[in-house]
C-alpha positions in Angstrom: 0.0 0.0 0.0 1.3 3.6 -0.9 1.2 6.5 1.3 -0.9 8.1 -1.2 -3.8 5.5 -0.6 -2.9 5.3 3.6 -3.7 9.1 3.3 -7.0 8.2 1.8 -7.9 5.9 3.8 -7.3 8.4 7.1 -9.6 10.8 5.5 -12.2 8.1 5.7 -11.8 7.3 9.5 -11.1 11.4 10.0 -14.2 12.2 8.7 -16.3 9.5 10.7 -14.5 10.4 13.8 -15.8 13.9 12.9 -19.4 12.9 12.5 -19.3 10.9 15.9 -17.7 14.0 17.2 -20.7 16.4 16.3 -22.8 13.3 17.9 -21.6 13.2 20.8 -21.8 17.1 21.5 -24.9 17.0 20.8 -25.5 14.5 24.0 -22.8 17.2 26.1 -25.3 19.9 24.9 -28.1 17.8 26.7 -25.7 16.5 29.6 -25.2 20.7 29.9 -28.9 20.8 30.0 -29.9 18.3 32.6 -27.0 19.8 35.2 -27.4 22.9 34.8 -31.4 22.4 36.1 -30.2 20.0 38.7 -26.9 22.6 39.7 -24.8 19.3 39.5 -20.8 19.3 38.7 -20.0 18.9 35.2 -16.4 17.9 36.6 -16.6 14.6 38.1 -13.2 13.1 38.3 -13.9 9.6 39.8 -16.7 9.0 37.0 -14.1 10.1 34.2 -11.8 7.8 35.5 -14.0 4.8 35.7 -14.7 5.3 32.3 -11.4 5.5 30.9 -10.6 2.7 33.0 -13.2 0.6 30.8 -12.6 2.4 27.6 -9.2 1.5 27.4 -9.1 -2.3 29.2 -9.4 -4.5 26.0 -7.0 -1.9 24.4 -3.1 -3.1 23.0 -0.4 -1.7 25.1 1.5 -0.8 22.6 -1.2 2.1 21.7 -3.1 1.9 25.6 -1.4 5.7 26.6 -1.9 6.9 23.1 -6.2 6.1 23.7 -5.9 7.1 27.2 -4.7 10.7 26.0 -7.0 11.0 23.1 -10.0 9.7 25.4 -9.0 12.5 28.0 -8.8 15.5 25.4 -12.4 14.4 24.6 -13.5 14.9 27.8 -11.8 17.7 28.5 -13.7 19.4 25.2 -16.6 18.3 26.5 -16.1 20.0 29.8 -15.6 23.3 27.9 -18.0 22.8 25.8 -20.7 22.6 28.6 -19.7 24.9 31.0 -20.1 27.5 28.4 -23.4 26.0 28.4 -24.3 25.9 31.6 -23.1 29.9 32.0 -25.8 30.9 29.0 -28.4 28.4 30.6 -27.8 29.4 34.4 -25.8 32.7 35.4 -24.3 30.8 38.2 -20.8 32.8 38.0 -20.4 34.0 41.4 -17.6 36.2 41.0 -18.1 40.1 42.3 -16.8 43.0 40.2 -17.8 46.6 39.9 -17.4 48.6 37.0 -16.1 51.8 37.4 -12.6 52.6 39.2 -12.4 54.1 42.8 -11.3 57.4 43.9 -8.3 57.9 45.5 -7.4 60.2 48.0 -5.0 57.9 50.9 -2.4 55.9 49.5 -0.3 53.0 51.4 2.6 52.1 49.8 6.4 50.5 51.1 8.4 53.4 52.5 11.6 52.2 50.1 9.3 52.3 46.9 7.8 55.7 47.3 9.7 57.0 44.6 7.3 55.3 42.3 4.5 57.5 43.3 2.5 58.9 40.6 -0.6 61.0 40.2 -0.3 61.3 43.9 0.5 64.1 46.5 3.1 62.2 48.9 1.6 63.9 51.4 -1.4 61.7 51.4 0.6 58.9 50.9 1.2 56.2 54.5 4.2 54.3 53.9 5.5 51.4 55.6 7.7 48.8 55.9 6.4 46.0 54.6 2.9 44.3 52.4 1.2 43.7 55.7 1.0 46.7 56.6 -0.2 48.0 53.7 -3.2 45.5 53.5 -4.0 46.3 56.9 -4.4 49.8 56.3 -6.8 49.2 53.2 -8.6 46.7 55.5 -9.3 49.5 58.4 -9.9 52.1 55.7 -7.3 53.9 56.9 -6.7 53.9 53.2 -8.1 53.8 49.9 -5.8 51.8 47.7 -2.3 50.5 48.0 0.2 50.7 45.5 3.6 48.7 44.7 6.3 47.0 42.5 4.8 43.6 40.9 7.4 43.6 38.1 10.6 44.0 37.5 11.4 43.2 33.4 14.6 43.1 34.0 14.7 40.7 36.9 11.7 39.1 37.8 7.9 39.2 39.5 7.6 40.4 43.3 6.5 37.3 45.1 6.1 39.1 48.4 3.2 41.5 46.7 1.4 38.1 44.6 1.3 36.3 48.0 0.1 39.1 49.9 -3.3 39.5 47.3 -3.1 36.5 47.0 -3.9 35.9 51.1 -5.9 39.3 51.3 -9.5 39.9 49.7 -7.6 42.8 47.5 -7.6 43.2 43.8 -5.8 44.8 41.2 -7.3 47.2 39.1 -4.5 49.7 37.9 -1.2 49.0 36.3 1.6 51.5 35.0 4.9 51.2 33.5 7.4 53.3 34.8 11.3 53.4 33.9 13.4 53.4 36.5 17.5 53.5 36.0 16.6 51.6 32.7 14.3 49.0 33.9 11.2 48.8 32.6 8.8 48.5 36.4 4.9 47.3 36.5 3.5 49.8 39.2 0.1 48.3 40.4 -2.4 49.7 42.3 -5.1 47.6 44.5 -8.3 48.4 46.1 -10.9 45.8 48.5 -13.1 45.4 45.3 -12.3 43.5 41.9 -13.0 46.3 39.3 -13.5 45.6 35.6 -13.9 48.0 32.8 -13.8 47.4 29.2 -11.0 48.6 28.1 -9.1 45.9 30.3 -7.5 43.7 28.5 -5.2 41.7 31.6 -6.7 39.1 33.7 -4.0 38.2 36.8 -5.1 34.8 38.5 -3.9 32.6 41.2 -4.7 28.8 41.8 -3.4 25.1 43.2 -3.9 22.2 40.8 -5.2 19.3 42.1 -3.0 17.0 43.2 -3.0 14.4 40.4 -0.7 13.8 37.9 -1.0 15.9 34.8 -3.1 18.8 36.8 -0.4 21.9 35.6 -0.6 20.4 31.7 -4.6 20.0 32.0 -5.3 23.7 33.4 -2.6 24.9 30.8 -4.4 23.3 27.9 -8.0 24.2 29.4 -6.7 27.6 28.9 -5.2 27.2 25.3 -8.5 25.6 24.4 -10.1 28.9 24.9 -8.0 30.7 22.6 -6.3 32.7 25.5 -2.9 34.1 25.3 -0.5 33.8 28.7 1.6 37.0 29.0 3.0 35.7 32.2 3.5 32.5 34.6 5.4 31.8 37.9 5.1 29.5 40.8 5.7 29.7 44.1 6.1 27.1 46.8 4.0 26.8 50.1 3.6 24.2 52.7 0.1 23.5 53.7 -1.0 20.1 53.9 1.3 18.8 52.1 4.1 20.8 49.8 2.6 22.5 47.0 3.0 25.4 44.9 0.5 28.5 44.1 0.5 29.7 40.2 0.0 32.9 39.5 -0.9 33.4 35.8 -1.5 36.9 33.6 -4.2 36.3 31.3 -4.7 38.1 27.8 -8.5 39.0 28.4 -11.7 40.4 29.5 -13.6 39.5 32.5 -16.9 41.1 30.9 -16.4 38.9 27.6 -17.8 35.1 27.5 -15.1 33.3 26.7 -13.3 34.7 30.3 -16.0 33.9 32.4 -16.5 30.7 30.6 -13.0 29.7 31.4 -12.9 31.5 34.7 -16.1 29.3 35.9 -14.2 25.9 34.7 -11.1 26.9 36.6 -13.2 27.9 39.7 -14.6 24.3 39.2 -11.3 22.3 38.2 -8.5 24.2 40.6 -8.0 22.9 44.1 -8.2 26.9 44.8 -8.9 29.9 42.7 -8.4 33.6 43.1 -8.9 36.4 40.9 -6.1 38.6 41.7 -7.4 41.8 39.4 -8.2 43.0 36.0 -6.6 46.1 34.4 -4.9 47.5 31.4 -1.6 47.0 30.3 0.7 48.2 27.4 3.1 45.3 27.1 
C-alpha cells in the first residue's frame, strides 16, 4: 500500500471520527442541559476515570497511553463545551466585580518604593515597611488603595506583593509602567473590590492544581483551548497540607467577555483553589 492510498484511507476514519464528534456534542449539549437544572458538577473526576478505566481495558499496550490521552482530550472538550453551556443556561458565576474605578485620596505604599509615586500628592501617601501593613491599612480604611512593584522586566515578579493579594480579599485594578535607572517597572495599584472596565485587556489569577498527575498540563491546555494568550506565569512554593505550589498566571482578556467567564467558571470548578487577583490594562 502507498502513502498516497494510507492518506485516503485516514480521511475516511477522519471524517467518521468527525461525524461521531458532532454526535456526541450534541449528548454534552443535553448532559449541559440536565445539570445545569439539577446545579450538579460537570467535573466529576472519579466518574471520568471509571470510564477510561473501561474504555481502554481490552486496548493493546503498545497504543493503551496513546487512547488514554485522546480519550482524555475528549473529555476535557466536553467540559468546555458545557460549561459554556451551563453559563448561557444558568448565570451561576459567582464572582463580584464593579465597573467603574475608585477614587483615590490615601495611599499606602512600602516606604523604600515611594519613589514610584504617581498621580499622587506624597503627602497623602502612609508608607511602611512591609505588604502587611499595607493590607492592613486598606482593611481599616485607613486607606483607599495601596500601591507597589509587581514587576521588574529586567529581573523578575515580586513574590512578596502576589502572595500578599493572593492571602488578602484585594484586587488589582490599575497597572503603569514606569522606567526606572533603565528598567522597565509594573507599578500596580489595588483596592478591596475587583474592578473591571472594558477597556481591560489583563486578567491576573492565582490557583493550586489538584494533586493528580497531569493537573499543571490540563489547566494549561484548558486555557489554550479557549484561545487565551499567557503573558505571564510563575510558581511559588508553600507548605500546607502537604508541599505544593501557588501559580500565578496573567491572562490576555476580559472579564466582561464570555469566553473569560467561561474559562474563569471551569477553573473555579477544576482548581484545588482559585483567586482572581485583578483586572486592568496594560501596554506590554
Amino acid at each position: 500500500m502507498t502513502l498516497e492510498e494510507v492518506r485516503k484511507q485516514i480521511d475516511v476514519v477522519d471524517k467518521q471520527i468527525k461525524s461521531l464528534f458532532k454526535e456526541r456534542m450534541i449528548l454534552a449539549d443535553q448532559v449541559a442541559r440536565v445539570k445545569a437544572e439539577s446545579e450538579d458538577a460537570i467535573y466529576k473526576p472519579d466518574r471520568e476515570e471509571a470510564i477510561i478505566t473501561k474504555l481502554t481495558g481490552d486496548v493493546d499496550d503498545s497504543i493503551k497511553k496513546e487512547y488514554t490521552a485522546l480519550i482524555k482530550r475528549i473529555m476535557e472538550v466536553s467540559r468546555k463545551y458545557q460549561y459554556g453551556r451551563t453559563l448561557e443556561l444558568r448565570n451561576c458565576l459567582n464572582v463580584s466585580f464593579v465597573t467603574e474605578e475608585p477614587k483615590v485620596k490615601k495611599l499606602a505604599m512600602l516606604k523604600h518604593e515611594l519613589y514610584i509615586c504617581q498621580g499622587y500628592s506624597r503627602d497623602l501617601v502612609n508608607t511602611v515597611s512591609d505588604y502587611e501593613q499595607v493590607m492592613e491599612l486598606i482593611r481599616k480604611d485607613e486607606a483607599d488603595a495601596g500601591m507597589g512593584i509587581f514587576e521588574d522586566i529586567s529581573y523578575g515578579v515580586s513574590d512578596s506583593l502576589h502572595e500578599a493579594l493572593a492571602m488578602n480579599d484585594l484586587y488589582i485594578y490599575r497597572c503603569d509602567e514606569v522606567l526606572d535607572e533603565g528598567h522597565r517597572k509594573k507599578v500596580v495599584t489595588f483596592g478591596k473590590q475587583l474592578v473591571v472596565l472594558p477597556e481591560h485587556n489583563r486578567l491576573k489569577i492565582v490557583f493550586v492544581c489538584k494533586n493528580k498527575s497531569g493537573s499543571l498540563a490540563s489547566v494549561l491546555s484548558m486555557i489554550s483551548d479557549y484561545g487565551v494568550n499567557l503573558t505571564e506565569i510563575h510558581s511559588v512554593p508553600f507548605r500546607g497540607g502537604e508541599w505544593n505550589y501557588r501559580f500565578y498566571i496573567e491572562l490576555n482578556g476580559n472579564l466582561l467577555q464570555k469566553e473569560i467567564q467561561a474559562l474563569v467558571f471551569q477553573l473555579i470548578n477544576e482548581t484545588e483553589t482559585f483567586k482572581i487577583l485583578g483586572s486592568y490594562y496594560c501596554e506590554q
